[in-house]
VODREN-41560 format. One record per atom (N, C-alpha, C, O): atom name; residue in three letters; residue number from 1; x, y, z. Coordinates in steps of 0.02 Angstrom, whole numbers, plus 50000, padded with zeros to 5 digits. Layout:
% VODREN-41560
<r><a>CA</a><r>ALA</r><k>NUM</k><X>X</X><Y>Y</Y><Z>Z</Z></r>
...
***
This chain:
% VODREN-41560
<r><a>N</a><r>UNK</r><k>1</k><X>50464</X><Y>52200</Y><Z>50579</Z></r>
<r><a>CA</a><r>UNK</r><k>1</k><X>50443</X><Y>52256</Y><Z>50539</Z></r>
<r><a>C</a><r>UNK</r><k>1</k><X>50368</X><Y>52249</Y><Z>50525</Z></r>
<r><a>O</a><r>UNK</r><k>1</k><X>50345</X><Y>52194</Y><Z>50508</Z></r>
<r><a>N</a><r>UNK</r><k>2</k><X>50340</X><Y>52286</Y><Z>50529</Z></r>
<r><a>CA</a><r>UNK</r><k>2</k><X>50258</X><Y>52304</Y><Z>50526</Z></r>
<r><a>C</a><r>UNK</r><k>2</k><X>50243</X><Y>52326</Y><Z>50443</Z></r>
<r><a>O</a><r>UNK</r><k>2</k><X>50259</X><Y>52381</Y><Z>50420</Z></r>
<r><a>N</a><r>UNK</r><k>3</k><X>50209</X><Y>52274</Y><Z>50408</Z></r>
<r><a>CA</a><r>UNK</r><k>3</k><X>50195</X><Y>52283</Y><Z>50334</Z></r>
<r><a>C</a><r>UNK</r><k>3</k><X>50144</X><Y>52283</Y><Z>50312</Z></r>
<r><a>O</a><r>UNK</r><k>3</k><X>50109</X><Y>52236</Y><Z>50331</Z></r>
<r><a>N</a><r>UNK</r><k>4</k><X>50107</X><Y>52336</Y><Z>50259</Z></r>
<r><a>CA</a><r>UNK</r><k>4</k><X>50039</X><Y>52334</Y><Z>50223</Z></r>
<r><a>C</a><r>UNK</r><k>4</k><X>50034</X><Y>52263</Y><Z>50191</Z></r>
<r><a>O</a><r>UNK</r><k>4</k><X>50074</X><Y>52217</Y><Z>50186</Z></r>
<r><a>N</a><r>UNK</r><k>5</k><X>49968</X><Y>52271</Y><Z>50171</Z></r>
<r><a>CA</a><r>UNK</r><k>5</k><X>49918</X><Y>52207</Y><Z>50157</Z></r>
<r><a>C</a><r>UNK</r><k>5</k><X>49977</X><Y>52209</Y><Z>50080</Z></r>
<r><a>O</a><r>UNK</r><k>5</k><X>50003</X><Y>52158</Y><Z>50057</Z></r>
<r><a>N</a><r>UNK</r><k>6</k><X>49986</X><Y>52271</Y><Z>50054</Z></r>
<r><a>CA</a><r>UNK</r><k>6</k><X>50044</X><Y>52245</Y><Z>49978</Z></r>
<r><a>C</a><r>UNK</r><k>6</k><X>50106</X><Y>52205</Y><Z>50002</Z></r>
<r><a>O</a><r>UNK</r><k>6</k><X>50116</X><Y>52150</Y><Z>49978</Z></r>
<r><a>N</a><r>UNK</r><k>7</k><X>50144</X><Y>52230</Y><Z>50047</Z></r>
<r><a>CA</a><r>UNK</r><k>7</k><X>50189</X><Y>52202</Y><Z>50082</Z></r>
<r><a>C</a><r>UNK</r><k>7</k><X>50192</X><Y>52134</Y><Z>50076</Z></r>
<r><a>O</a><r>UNK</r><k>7</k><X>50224</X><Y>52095</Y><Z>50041</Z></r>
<r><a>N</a><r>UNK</r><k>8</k><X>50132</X><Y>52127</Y><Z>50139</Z></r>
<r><a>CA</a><r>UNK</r><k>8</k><X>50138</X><Y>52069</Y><Z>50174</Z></r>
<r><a>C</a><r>UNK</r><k>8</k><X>50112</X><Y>51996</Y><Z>50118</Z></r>
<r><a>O</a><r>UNK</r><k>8</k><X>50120</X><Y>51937</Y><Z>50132</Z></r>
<r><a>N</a><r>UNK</r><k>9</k><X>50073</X><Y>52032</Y><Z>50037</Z></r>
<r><a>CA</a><r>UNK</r><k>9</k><X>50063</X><Y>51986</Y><Z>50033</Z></r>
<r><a>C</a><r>UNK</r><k>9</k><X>50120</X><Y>51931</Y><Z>49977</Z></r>
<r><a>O</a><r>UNK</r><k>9</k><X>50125</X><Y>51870</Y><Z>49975</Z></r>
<r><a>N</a><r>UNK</r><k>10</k><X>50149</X><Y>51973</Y><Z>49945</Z></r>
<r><a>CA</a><r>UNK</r><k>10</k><X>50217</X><Y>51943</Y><Z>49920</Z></r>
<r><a>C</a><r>UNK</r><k>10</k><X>50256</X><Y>51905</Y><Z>49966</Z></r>
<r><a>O</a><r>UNK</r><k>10</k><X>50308</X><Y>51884</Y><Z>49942</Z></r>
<r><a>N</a><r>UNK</r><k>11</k><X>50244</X><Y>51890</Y><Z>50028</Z></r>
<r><a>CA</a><r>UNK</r><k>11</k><X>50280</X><Y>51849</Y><Z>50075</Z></r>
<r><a>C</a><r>UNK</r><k>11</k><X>50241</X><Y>51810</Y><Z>50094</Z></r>
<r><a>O</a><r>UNK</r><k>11</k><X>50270</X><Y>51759</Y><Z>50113</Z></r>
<r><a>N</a><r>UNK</r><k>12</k><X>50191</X><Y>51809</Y><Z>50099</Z></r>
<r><a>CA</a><r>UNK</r><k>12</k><X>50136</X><Y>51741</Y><Z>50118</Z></r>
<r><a>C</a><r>UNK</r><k>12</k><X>50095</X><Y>51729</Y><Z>50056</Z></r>
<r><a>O</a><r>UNK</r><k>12</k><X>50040</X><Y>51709</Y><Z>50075</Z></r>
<r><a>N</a><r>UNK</r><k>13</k><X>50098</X><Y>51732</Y><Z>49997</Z></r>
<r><a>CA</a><r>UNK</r><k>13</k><X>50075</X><Y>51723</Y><Z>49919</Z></r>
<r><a>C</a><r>UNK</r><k>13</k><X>50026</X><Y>51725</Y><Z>49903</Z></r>
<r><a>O</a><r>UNK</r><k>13</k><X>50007</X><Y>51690</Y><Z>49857</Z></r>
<r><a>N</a><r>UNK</r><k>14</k><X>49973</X><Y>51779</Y><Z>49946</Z></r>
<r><a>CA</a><r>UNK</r><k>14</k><X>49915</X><Y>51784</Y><Z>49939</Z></r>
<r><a>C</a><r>UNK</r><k>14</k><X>49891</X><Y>51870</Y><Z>49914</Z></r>
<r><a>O</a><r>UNK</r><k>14</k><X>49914</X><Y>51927</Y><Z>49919</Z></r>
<r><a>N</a><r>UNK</r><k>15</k><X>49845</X><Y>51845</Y><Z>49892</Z></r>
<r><a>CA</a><r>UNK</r><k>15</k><X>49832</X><Y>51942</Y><Z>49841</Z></r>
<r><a>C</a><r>UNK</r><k>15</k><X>49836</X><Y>51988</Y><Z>49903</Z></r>
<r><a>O</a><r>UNK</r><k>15</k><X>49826</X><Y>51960</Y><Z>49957</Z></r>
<r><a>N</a><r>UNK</r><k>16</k><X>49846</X><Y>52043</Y><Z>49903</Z></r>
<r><a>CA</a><r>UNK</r><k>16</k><X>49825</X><Y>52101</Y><Z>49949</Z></r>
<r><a>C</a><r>UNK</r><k>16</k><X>49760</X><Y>52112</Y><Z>49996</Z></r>
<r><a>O</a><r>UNK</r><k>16</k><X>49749</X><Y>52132</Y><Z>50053</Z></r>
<r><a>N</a><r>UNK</r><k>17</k><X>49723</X><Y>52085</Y><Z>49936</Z></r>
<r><a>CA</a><r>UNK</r><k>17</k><X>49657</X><Y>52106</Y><Z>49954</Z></r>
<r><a>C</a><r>UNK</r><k>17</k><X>49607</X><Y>52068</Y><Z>49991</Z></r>
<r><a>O</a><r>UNK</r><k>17</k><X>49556</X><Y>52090</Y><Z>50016</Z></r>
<r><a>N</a><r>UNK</r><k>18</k><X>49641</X><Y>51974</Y><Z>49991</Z></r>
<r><a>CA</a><r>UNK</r><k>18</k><X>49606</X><Y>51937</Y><Z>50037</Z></r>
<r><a>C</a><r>UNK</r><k>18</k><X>49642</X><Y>51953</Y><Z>50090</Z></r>
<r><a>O</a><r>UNK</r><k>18</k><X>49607</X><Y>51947</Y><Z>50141</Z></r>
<r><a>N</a><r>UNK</r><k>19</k><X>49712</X><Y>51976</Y><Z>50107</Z></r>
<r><a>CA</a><r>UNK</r><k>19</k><X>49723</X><Y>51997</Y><Z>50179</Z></r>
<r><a>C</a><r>UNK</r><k>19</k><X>49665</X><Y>52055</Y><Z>50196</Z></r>
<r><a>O</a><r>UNK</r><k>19</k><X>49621</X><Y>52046</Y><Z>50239</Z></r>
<r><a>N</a><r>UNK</r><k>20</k><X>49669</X><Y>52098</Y><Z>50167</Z></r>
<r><a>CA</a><r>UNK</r><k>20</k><X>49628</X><Y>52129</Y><Z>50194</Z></r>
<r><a>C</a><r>UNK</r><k>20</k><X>49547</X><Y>52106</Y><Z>50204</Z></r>
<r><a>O</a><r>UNK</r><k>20</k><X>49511</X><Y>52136</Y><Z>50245</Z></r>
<r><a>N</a><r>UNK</r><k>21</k><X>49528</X><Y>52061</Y><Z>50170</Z></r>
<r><a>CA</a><r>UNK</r><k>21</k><X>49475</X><Y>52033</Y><Z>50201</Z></r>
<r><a>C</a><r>UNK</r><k>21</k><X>49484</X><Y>51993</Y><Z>50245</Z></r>
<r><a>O</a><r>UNK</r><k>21</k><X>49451</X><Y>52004</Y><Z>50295</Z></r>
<r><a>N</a><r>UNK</r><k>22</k><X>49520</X><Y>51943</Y><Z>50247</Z></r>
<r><a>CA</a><r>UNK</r><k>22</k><X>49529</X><Y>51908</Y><Z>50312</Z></r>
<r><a>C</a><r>UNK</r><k>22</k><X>49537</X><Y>51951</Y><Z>50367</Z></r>
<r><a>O</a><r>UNK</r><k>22</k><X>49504</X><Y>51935</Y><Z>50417</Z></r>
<r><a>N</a><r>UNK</r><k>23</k><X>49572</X><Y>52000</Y><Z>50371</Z></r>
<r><a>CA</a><r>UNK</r><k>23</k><X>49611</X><Y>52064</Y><Z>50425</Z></r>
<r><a>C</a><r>UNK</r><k>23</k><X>49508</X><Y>52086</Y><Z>50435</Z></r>
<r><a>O</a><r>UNK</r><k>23</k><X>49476</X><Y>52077</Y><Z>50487</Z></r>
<r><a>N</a><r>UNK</r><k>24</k><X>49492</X><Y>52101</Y><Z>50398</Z></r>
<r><a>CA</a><r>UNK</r><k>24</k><X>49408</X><Y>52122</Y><Z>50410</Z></r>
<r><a>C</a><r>UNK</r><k>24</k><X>49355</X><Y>52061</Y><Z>50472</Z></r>
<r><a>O</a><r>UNK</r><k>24</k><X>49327</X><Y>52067</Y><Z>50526</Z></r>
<r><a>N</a><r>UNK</r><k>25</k><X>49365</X><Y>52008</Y><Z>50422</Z></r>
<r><a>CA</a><r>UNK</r><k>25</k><X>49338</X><Y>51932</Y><Z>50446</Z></r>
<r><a>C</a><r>UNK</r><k>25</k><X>49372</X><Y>51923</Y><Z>50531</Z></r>
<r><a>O</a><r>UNK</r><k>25</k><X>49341</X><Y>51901</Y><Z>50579</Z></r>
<r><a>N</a><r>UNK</r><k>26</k><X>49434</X><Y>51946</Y><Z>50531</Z></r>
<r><a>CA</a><r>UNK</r><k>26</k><X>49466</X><Y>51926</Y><Z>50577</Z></r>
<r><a>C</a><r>UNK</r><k>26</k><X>49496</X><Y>51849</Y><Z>50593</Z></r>
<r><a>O</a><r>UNK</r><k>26</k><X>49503</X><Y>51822</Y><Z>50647</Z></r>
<r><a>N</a><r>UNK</r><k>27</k><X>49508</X><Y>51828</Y><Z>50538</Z></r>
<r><a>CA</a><r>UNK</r><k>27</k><X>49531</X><Y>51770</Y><Z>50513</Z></r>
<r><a>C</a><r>UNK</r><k>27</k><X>49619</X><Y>51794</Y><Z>50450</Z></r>
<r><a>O</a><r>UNK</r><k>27</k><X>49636</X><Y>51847</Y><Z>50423</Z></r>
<r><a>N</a><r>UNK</r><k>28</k><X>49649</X><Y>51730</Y><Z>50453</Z></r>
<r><a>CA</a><r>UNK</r><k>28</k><X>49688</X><Y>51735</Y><Z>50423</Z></r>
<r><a>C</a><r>UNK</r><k>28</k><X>49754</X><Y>51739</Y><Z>50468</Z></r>
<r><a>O</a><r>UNK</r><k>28</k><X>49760</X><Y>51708</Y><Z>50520</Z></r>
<r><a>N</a><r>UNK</r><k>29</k><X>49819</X><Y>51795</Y><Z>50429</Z></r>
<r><a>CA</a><r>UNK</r><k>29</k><X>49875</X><Y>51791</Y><Z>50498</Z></r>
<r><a>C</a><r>UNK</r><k>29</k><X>49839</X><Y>51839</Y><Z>50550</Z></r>
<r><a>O</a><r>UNK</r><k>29</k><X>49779</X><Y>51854</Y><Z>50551</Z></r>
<r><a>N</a><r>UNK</r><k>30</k><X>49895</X><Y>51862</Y><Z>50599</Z></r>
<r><a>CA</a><r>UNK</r><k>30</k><X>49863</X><Y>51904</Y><Z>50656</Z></r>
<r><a>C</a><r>UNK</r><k>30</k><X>49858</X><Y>51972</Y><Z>50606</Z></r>
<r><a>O</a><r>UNK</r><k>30</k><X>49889</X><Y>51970</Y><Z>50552</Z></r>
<r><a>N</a><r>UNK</r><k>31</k><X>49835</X><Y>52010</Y><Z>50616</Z></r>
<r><a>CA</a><r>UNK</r><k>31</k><X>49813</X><Y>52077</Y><Z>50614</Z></r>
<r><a>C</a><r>UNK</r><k>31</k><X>49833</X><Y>52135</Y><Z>50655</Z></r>
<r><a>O</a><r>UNK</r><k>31</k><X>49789</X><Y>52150</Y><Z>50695</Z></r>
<r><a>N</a><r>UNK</r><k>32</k><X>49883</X><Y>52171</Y><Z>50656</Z></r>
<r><a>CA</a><r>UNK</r><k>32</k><X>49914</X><Y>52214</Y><Z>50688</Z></r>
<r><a>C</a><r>UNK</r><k>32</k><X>49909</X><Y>52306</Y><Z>50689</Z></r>
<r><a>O</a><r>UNK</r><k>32</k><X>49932</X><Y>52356</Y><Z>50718</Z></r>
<r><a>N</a><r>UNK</r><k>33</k><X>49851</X><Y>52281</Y><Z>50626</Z></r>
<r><a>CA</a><r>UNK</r><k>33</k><X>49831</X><Y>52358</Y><Z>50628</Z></r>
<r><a>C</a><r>UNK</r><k>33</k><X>49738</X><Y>52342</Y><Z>50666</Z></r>
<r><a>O</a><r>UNK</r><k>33</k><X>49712</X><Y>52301</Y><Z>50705</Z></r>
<r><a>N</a><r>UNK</r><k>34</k><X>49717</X><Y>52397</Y><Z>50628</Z></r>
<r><a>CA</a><r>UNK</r><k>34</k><X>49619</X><Y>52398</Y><Z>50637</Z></r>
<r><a>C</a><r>UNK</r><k>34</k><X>49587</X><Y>52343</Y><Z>50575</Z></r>
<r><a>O</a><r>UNK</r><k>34</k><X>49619</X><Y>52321</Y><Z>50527</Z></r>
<r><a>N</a><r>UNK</r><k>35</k><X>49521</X><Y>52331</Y><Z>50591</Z></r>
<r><a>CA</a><r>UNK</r><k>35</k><X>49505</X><Y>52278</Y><Z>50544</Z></r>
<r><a>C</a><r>UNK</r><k>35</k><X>49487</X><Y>52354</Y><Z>50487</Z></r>
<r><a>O</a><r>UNK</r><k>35</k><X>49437</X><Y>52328</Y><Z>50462</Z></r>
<r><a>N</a><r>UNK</r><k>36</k><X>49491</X><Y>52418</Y><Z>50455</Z></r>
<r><a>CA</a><r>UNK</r><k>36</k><X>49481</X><Y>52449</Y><Z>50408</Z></r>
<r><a>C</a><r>UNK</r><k>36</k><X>49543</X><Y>52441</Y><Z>50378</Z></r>
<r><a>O</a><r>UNK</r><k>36</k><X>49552</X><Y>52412</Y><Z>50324</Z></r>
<r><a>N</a><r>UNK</r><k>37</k><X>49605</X><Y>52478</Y><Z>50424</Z></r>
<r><a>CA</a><r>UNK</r><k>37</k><X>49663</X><Y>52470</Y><Z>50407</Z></r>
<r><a>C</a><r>UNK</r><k>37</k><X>49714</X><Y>52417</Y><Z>50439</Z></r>
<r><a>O</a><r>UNK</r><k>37</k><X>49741</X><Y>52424</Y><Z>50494</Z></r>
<r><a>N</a><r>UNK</r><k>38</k><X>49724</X><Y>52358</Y><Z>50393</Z></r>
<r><a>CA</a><r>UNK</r><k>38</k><X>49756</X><Y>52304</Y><Z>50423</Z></r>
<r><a>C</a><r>UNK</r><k>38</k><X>49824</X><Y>52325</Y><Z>50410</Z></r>
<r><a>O</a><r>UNK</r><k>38</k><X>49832</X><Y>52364</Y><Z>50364</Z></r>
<r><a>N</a><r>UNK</r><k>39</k><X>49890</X><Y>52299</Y><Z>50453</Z></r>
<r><a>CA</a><r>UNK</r><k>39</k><X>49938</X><Y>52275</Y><Z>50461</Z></r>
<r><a>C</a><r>UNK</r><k>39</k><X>49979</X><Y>52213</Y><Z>50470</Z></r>
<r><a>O</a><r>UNK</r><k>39</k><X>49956</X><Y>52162</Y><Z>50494</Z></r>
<r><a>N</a><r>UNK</r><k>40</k><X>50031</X><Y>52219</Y><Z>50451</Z></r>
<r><a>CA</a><r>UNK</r><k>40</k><X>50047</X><Y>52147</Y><Z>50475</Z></r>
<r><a>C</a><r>UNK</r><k>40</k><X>50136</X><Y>52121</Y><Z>50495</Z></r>
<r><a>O</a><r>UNK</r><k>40</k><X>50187</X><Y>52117</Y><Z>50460</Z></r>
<r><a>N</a><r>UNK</r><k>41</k><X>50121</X><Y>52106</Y><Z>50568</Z></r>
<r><a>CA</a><r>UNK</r><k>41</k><X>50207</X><Y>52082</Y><Z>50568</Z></r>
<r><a>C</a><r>UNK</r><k>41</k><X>50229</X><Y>52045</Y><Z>50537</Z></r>
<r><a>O</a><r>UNK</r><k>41</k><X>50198</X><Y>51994</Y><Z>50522</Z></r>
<r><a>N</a><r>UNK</r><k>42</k><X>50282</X><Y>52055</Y><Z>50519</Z></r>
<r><a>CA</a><r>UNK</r><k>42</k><X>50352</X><Y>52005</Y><Z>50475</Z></r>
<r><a>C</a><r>UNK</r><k>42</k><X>50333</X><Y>51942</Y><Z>50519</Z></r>
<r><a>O</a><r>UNK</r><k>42</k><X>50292</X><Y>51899</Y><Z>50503</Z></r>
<r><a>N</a><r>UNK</r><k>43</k><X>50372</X><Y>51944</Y><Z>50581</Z></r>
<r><a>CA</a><r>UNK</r><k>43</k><X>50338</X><Y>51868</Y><Z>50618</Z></r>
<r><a>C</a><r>UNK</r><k>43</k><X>50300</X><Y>51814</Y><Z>50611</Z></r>
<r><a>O</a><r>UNK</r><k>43</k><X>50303</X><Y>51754</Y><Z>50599</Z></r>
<r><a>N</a><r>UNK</r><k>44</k><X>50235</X><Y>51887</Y><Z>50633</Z></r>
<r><a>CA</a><r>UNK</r><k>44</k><X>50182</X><Y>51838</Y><Z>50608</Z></r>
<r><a>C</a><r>UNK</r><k>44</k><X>50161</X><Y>51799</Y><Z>50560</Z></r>
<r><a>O</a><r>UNK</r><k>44</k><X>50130</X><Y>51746</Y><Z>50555</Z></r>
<r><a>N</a><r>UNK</r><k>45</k><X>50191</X><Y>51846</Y><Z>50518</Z></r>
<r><a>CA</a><r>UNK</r><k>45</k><X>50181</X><Y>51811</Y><Z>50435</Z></r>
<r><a>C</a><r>UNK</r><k>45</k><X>50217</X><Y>51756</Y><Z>50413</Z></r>
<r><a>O</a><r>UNK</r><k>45</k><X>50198</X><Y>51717</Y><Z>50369</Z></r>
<r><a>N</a><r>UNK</r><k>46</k><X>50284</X><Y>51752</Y><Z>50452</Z></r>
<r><a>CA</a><r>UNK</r><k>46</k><X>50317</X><Y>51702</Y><Z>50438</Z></r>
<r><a>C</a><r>UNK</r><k>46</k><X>50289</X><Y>51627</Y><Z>50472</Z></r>
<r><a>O</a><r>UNK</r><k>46</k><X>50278</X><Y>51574</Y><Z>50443</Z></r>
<r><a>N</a><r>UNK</r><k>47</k><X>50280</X><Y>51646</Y><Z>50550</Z></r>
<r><a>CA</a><r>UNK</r><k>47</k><X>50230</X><Y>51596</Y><Z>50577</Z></r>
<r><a>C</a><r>UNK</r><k>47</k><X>50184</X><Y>51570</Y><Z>50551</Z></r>
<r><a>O</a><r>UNK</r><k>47</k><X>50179</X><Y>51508</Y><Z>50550</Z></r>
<r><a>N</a><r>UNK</r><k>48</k><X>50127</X><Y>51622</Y><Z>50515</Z></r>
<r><a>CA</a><r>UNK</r><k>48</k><X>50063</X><Y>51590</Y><Z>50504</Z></r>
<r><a>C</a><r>UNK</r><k>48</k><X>50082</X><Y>51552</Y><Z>50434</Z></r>
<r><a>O</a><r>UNK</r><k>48</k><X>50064</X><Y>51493</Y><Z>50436</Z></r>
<r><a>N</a><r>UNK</r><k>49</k><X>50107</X><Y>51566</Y><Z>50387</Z></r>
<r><a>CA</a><r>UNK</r><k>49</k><X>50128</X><Y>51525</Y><Z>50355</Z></r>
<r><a>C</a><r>UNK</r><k>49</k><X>50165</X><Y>51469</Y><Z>50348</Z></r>
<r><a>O</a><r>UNK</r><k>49</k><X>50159</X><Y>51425</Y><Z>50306</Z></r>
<r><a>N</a><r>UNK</r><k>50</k><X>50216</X><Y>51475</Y><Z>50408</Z></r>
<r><a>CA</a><r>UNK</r><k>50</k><X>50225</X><Y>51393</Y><Z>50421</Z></r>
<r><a>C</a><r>UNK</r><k>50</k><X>50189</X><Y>51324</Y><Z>50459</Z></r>
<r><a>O</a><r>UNK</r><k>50</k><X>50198</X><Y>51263</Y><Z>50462</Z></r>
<r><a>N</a><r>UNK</r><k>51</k><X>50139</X><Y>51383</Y><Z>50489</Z></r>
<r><a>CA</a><r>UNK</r><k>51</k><X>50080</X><Y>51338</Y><Z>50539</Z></r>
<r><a>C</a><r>UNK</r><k>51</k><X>50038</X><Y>51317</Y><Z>50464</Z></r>
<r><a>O</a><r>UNK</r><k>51</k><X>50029</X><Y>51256</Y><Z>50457</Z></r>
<r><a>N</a><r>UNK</r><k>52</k><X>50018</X><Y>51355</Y><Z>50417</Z></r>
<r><a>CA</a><r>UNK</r><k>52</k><X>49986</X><Y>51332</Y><Z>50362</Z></r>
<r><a>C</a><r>UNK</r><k>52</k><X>50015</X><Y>51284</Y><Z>50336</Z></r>
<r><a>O</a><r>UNK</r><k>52</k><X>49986</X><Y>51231</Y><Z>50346</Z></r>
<r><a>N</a><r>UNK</r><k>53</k><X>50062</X><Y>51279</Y><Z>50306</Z></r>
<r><a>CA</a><r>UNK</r><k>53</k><X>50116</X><Y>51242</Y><Z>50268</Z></r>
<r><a>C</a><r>UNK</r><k>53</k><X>50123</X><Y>51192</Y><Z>50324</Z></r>
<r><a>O</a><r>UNK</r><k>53</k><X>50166</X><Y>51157</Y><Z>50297</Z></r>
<r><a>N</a><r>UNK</r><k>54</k><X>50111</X><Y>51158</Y><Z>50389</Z></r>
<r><a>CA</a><r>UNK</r><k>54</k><X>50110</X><Y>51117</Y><Z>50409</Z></r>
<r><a>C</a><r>UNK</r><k>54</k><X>50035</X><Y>51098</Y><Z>50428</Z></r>
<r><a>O</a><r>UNK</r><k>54</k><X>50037</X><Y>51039</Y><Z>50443</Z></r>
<r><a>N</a><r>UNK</r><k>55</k><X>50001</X><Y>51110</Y><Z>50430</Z></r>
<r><a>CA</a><r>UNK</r><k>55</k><X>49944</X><Y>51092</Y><Z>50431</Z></r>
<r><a>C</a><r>UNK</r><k>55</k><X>49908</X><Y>51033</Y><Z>50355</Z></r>
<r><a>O</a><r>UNK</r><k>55</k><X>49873</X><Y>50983</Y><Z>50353</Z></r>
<r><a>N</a><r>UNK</r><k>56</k><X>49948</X><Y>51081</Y><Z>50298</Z></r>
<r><a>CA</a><r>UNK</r><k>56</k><X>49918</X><Y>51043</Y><Z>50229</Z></r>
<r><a>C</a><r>UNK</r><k>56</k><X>49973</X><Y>50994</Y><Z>50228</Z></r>
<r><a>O</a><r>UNK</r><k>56</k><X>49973</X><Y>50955</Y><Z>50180</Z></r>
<r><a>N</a><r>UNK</r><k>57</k><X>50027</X><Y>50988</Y><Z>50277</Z></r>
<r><a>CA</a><r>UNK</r><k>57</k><X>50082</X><Y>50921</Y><Z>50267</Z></r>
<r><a>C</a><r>UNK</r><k>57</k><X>50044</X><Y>50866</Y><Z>50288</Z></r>
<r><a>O</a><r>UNK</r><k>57</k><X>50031</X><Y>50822</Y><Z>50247</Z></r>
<r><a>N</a><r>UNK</r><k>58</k><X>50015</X><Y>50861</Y><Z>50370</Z></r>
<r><a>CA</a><r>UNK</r><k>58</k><X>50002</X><Y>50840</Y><Z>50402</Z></r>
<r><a>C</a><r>UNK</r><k>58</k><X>49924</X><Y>50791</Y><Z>50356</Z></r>
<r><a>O</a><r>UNK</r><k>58</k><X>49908</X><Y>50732</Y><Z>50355</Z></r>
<r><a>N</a><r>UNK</r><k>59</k><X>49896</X><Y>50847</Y><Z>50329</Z></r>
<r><a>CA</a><r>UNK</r><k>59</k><X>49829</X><Y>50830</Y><Z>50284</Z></r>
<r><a>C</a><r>UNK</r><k>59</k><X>49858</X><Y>50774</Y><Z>50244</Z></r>
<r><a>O</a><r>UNK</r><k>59</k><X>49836</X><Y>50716</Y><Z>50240</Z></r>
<r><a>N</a><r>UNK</r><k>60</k><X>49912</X><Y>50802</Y><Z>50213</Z></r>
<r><a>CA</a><r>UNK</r><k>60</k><X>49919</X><Y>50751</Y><Z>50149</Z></r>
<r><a>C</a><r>UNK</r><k>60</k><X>49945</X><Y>50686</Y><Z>50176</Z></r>
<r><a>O</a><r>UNK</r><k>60</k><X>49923</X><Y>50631</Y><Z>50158</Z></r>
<r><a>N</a><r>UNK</r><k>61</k><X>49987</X><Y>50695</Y><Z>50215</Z></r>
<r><a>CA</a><r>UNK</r><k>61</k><X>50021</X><Y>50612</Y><Z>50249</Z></r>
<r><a>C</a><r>UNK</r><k>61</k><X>49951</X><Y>50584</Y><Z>50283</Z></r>
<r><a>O</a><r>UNK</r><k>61</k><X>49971</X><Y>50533</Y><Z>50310</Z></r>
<r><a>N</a><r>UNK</r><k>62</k><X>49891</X><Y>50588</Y><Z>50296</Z></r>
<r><a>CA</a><r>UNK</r><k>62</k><X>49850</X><Y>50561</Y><Z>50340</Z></r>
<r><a>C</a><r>UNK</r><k>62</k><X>49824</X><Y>50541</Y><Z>50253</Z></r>
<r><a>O</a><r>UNK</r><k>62</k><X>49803</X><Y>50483</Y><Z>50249</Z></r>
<r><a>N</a><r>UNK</r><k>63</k><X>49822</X><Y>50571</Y><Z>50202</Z></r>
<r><a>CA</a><r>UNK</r><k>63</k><X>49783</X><Y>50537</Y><Z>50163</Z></r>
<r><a>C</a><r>UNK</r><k>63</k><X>49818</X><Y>50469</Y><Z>50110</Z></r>
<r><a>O</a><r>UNK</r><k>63</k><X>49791</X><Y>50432</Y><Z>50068</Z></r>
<r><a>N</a><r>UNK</r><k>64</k><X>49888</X><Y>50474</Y><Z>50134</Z></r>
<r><a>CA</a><r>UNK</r><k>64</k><X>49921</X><Y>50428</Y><Z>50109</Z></r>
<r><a>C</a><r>UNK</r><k>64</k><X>49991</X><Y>50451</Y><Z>50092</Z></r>
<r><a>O</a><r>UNK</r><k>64</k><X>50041</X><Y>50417</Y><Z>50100</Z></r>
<r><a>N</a><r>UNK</r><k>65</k><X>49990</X><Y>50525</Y><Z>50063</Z></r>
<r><a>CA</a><r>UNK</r><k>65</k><X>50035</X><Y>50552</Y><Z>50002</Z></r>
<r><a>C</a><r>UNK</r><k>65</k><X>50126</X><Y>50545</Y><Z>50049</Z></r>
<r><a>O</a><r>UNK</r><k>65</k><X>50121</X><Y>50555</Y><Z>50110</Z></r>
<r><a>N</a><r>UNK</r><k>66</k><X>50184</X><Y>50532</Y><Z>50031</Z></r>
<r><a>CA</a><r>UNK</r><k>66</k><X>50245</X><Y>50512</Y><Z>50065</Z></r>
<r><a>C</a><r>UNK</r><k>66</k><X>50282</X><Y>50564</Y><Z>50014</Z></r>
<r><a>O</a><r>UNK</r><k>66</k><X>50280</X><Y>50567</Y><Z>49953</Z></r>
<r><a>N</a><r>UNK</r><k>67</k><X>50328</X><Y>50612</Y><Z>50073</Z></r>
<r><a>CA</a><r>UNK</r><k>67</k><X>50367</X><Y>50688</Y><Z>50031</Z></r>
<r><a>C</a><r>UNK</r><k>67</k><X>50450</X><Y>50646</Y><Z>50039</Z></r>
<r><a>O</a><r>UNK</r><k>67</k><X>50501</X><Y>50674</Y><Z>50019</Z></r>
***
């Protein structure tokens, strides 16, 4: 399902409005609309947030921290 920057951001826990700047930046999840008017797949969103959420795992076990 294809969701606005309100949407999408209650599912990846970020305000509306840095998606849409990231979606601008071209940074952040993928971007499925235009960088004026961003979009965003369910997918993706689920992906990029678990690539995030493993990325800061990976951070913390290299600095010592044990989950």
């Amino acid at each position: 399902m294809i969701l606005t920057p309100e949407q999408a951001s209650e599912i990846v826990g970020v305000p509306a409005v840095q998606l849409v700047r990231w979606a601008y930046l071209g940074q952040g999840p993928r971007n499925s609309g235009t960088k004026h008017k961003p979009m965003f797949d369910e997918d993706d969103l689920a992906e990029w947030k678990d690539d995030l959420n493993s990325q800061v795992d990976t951070m913390l076990r290299r600095q010592g921290f044990r989950f």
